[in-house]
N, C-alpha and C positions, 0 to 999 in steps of 0.2 A: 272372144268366145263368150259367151251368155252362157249363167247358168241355171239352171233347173234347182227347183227350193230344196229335193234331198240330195244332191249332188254333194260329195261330200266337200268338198272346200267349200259350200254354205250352208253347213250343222251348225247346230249350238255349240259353241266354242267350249260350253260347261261340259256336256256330251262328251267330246273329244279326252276332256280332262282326264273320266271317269278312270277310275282300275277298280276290278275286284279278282285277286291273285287267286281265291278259292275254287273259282271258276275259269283261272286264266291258263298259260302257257303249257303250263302241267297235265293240266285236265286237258288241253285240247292233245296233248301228246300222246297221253294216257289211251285218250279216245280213238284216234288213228292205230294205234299197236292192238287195240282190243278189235277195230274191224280186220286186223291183217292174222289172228287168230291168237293174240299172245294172250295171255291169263292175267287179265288185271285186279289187283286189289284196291280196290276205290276207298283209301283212307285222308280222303281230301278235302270230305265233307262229312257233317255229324247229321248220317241218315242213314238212323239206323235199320230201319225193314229193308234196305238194300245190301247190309250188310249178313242179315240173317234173322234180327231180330221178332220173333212173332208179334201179332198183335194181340192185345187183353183181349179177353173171351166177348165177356159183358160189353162194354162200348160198340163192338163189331157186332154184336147181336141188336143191339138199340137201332143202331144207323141203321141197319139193314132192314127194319122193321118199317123205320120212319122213310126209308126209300122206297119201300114197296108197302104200300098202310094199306091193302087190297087182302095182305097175308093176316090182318090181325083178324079178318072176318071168316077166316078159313077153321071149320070146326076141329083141324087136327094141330092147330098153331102149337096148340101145347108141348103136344109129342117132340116140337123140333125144340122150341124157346121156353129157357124158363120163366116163372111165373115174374117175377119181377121185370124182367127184359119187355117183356109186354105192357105191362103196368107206365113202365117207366116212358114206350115208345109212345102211347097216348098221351103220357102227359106231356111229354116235346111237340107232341102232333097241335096239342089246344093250343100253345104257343102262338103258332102260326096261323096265320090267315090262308091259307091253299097247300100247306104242306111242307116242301122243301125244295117245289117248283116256283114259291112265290117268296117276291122280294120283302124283305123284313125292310122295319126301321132303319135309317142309315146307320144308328146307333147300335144295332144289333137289337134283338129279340126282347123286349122289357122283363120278360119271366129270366130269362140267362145270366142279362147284366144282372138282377135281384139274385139269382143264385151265387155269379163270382163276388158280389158287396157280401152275403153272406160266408162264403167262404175265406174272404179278406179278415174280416171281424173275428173268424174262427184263429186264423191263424194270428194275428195280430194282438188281440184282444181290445179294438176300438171301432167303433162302427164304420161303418161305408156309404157311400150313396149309390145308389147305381146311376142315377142320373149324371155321376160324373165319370163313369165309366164305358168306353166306345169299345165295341167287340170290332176285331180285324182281320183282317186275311193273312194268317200269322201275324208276330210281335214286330218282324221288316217294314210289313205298310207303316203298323200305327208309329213306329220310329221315325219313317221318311214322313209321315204327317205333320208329325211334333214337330222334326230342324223346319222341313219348308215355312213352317209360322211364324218359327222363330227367327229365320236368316234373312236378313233385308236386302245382303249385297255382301261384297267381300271384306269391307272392313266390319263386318259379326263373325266374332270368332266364338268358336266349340272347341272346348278342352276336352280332349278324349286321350285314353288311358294306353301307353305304347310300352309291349305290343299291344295292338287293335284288332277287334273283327273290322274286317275292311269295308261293311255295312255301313261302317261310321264314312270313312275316307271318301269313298263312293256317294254318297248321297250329300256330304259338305261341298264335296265339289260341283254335284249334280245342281246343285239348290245355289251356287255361285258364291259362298263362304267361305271361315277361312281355320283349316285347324291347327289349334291350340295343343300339343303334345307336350303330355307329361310321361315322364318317363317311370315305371316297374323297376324296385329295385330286384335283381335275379338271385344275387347272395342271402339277400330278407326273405328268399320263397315268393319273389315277385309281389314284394309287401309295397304299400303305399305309404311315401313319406312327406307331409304335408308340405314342409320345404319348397319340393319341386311344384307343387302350385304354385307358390305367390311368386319362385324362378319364372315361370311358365306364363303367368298372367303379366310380370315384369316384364318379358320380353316382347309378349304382343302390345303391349301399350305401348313401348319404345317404335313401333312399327305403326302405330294408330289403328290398332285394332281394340275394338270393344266386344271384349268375351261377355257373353251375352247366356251361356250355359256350360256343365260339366255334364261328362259323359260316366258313369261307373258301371262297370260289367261283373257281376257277383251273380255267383262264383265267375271267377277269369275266361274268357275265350279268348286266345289261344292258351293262357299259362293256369289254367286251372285252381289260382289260390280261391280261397275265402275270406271277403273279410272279417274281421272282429270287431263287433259292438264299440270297442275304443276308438278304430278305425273310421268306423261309420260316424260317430260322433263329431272328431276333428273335419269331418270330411262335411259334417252338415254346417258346423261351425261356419267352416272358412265357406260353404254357399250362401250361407248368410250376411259375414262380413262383406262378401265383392257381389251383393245382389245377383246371383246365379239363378239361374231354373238347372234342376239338379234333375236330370237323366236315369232313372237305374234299370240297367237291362238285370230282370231278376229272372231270365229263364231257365238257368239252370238249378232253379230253387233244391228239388226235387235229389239231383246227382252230386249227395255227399258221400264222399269216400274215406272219410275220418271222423274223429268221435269230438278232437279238439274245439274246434269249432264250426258249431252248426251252422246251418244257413240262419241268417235275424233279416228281417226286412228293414229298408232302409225308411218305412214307414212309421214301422214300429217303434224305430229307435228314434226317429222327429217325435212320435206322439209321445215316448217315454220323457222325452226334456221337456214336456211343457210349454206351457206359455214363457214370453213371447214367439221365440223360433217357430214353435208347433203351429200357430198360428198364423205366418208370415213367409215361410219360407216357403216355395213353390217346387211340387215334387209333382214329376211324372214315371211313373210305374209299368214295365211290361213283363207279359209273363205270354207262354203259348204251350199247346199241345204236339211242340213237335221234338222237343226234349223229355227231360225226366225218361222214367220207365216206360212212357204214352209212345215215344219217336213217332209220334203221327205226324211227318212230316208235309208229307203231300195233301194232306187235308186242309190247312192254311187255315188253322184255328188262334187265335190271339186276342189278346187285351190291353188297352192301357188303363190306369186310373190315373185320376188327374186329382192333386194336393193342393189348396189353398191357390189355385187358378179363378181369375176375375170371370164371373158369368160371361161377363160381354166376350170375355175370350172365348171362354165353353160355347158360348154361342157362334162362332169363326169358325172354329174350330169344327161344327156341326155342318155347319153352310158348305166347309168345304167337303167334308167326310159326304153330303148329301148328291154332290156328283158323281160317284160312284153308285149311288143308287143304294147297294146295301153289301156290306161282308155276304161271303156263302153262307149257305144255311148248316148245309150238312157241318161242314167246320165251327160254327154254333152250337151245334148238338155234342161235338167231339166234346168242345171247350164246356159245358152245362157238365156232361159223364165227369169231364177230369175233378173239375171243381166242387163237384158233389156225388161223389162214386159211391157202389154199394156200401150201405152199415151193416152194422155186427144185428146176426138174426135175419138179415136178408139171404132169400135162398143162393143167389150166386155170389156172398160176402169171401169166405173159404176159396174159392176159385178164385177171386180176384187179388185176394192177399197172397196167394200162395204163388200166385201169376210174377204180379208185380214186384215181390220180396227178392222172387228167383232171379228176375232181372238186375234188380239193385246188386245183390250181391256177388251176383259174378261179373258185371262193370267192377265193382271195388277188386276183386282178384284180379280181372283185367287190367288194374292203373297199376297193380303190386307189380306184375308179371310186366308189363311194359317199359316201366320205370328200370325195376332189377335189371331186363334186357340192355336199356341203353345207357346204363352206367357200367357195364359189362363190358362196354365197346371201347377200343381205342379212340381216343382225342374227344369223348363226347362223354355229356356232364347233363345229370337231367334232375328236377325238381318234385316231387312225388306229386301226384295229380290226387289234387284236395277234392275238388270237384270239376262239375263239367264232365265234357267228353273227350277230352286230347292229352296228349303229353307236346311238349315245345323241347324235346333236348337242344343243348346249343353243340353246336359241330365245331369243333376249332380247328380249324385247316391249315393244311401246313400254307406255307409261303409260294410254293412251287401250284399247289394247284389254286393258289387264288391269280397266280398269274396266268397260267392254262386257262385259266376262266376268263382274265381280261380277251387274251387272243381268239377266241371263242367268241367274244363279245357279250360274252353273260354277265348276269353279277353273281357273284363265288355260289351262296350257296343254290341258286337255281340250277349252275354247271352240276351241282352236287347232285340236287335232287333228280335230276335229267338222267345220268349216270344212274343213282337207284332205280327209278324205274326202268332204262333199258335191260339192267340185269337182272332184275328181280320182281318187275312186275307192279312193286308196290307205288302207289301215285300218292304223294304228299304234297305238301304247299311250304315252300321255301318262308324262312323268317323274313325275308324281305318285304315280303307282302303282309306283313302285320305291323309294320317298322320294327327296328332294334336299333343299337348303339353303333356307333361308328366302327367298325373293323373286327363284329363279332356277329357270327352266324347261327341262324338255330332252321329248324324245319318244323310246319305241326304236322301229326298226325293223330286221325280220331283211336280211341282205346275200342273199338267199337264193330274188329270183327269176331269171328266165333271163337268163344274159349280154347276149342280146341282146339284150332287154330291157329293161335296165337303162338306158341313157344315153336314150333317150324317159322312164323314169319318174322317171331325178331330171332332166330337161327338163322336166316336168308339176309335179315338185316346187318348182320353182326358179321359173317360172313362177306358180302360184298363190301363195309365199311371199312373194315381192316386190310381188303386189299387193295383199296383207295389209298390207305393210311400208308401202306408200303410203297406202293405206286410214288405218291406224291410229296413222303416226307424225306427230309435231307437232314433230320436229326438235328437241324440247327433251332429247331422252335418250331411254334405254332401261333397264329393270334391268340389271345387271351383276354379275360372280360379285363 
């Protein structure tokens, strides 16, 4: 038999490899029950305008202006838009060379990238260039950018942080690499203990693999810590000692839910040590508009900035970015509003603080109210969500239903999450698809539907878990971390 090049017994074998759980077995289960009429709560994914979230006033007035530049000539624009909303749409509109119909620099927009280097320096207190910053189609592309550069084959390994957004898992394999897993301690608050790097980096060399980068997610997806300035330090250290390019996924800058420790950029804390490191050590940086308060998710707004990267690289790096043609526009305009939003004395300032704050602070009642819920529940133990958008409670199942799950042919806790959503609607993503430890199970879910809402659905949650718990425990034990 001959076969046909997309047949699939002749894909790309890396292809094949892929998983991404966020998107897998769950969600598509999810999806057949929601077309047969059941009521699904899609907490599977951190997106939020699908959950309820409105969007900011100001930004959705800009875009719409720069979409339609036909309405700023219109003598009653005023009556609809206020006066800055208009201001602001011309000055995105000179940006461009045709609007929002025409292709920008592959790099993004030169006036945008100048506004995120300005608002880096703001936040940081150290200058930027934008010439070393590439605007993306969200923080996803410019990630898969970065490993594709970096991965030559399968013996370049990526240390990435377990649990993982599976972003990372998915695209090491995609690009034919090899990942380096360190493991979250859960008792620490899913703290990072340097140890298990140079464990971690040990054991890939014993394999002949040469880790080539670290992966850091600040704040945590799936387990919501932050790290601390000490943290970020040992962490720059040891990218230093083993020649790493250091990774920080910083998008959930924005969703802190504690006072202890704020977000610090992993930039800020290189540039605060100084020379040598500060100068030597290579950091790439992503941030996007489709977390924080913004959840502009489907806009596919993003940035990387690139640290102490050789030109010739930036230059690679541009060559390939320029097959693409260009990031979207409108998602350039999202990313310019987030980066440089109304000031105090601007007419729509008030409305946009008053917007934004309201958001923030009912996600932080939301992490309170979720957390409370699932340490409420039988056999499940949860970690208070610092930031981000999830809680990751760990499930400890009895003995009985992890065997139920063997003969099923599931791994335990998908059997679990399977079992929630047929009762109760709700679609989460099993720990397994983030990794965990050997014989200890957790599920994420996003903190991210409507307040009110909430105390009925971890009621529903809490509710079916305990009669799982009765169902399938035999008193003699449960796994334990």
């Amino acid at each position: 038999m001959s076969y046909k090049g997309l047949d699939y017994e002749t894909l790309n074998e890396n292809v094949k490899k892929v998983q991404y759980a966020v998107r897998g077995e769950l969600y598509l289960r999810a999806s057949e029950l929601q077309k047969e009429g059941k009521k699904i709560i899609f907490t599977n994914v951190g997106n939020p305008h699908a959950l309820g979230q409105k969007p900011l006033t100001f930004p959705r007035q800009v875009v719409a202006l720069c979409q339609a530049p036909f309405l700023l000539d219109d003598p009653n624009v005023g009556l609809v838009f206020p006066a800055d909303a208009i201001e602001r749409a011309k000055h995105y509109l000179s940006y461009t060379s045709g609007g929002l119909g025409a292709y920008s620099d592959s790099r993004g927009l030169p006036g945008i990238r100048k506004e995120v280097a300005e608002f880096i320096e703001r936040r940081d207190g150290y200058p930027s260039d934008p010439e070393l910053i590439f605007l993306t189609d969200g923080a996803s592309k410019g990630v898969m950018q970065i490993l594709s550069t970096i991965i030559r084959g399968e013996k370049d390994g990526i240390l990435v942080p377990v649990p993982q957004y599976p972003l990372y898992s998915a695209a090491i394999a995609l690009f034919g690499g090899s990942l380096v897993p360190y493991f979250l301690e859960e008792t620490a608050n899913w703290g990072l203990d340097v140890n298990n790097l140079h464990s971690s980096v040990a054991q890939a060399h014993s394999k002949g693999i040469t880790v080539r980068a670290m992966v850091i997610i600040n704040p945590g997806n799936p387990t919501g810590q932050c790290l601390s300035e000490a943290n970020l330090k040992e962490i720059l250290h040891f990218c230093n000692q083993q020649n790493l390019v250091l990774l920080g996924d910083e998008v959930y800058q924005q969703n802190i839910y504690q006072d202890e420790r704020p977000f610090i950029s992993s930039r800020k804390v290189l540039m605060d040590m100084g020379p040598p490191i500060s100068k030597e050590l290579q950091l790439v940086s992503f941030h996007t508009v489709s977390k924080g308060y913004w959840g502009e998710c489907g806009q596919r707004g993003g940035y990387f900035e690139m640290t102490n990267i050789p030109l010739e690289t930036v230059d690679e790096i541009y060559k390939v970015a320029s097959i693409s043609l260009s990031p979207n526009v409108p998602g350039q305009i999202f990313l310019g509003l987030m980066v440089n939003p109304p000031k105090p004395g601007d007419i729509s300032y008030l409305q946009f603080m008053r917007e934004s704050k309201g958001i923030l602070e009912s996600l932080r009642r939301r992490a309170q109210i979720m957390t409370d819920g699932f340490n409420s529940c039988r056999n499940v133990v949860c970690n208070f969500t610092e930031g981000a958008m999830y809680s990751f409670p760990q499930i400890r199942l009895p003995p009985k239903a992890i065997e139920a799950a063997k003969k099923a042919g599931k791994v335990a806790d998908v059997f679990y999450c399977l079992k929630l959503l047929e009762a109760t609607g709700i679609s989460t993503v099993p720990g397994s698809g983030f990794g965990q430890k050997e014989g200890v199970f957790h599920l994420r879910t996003t903190i991210l539907p409507a307040e009110e809402d909430m105390p009925a659905i971890m009621e529903s949650f809490k509710k079916f878990n305990d009669e799982f718990m009765e169902q399938y425990e035999d008193h003699r034990g449960y796994s334990r971390m």
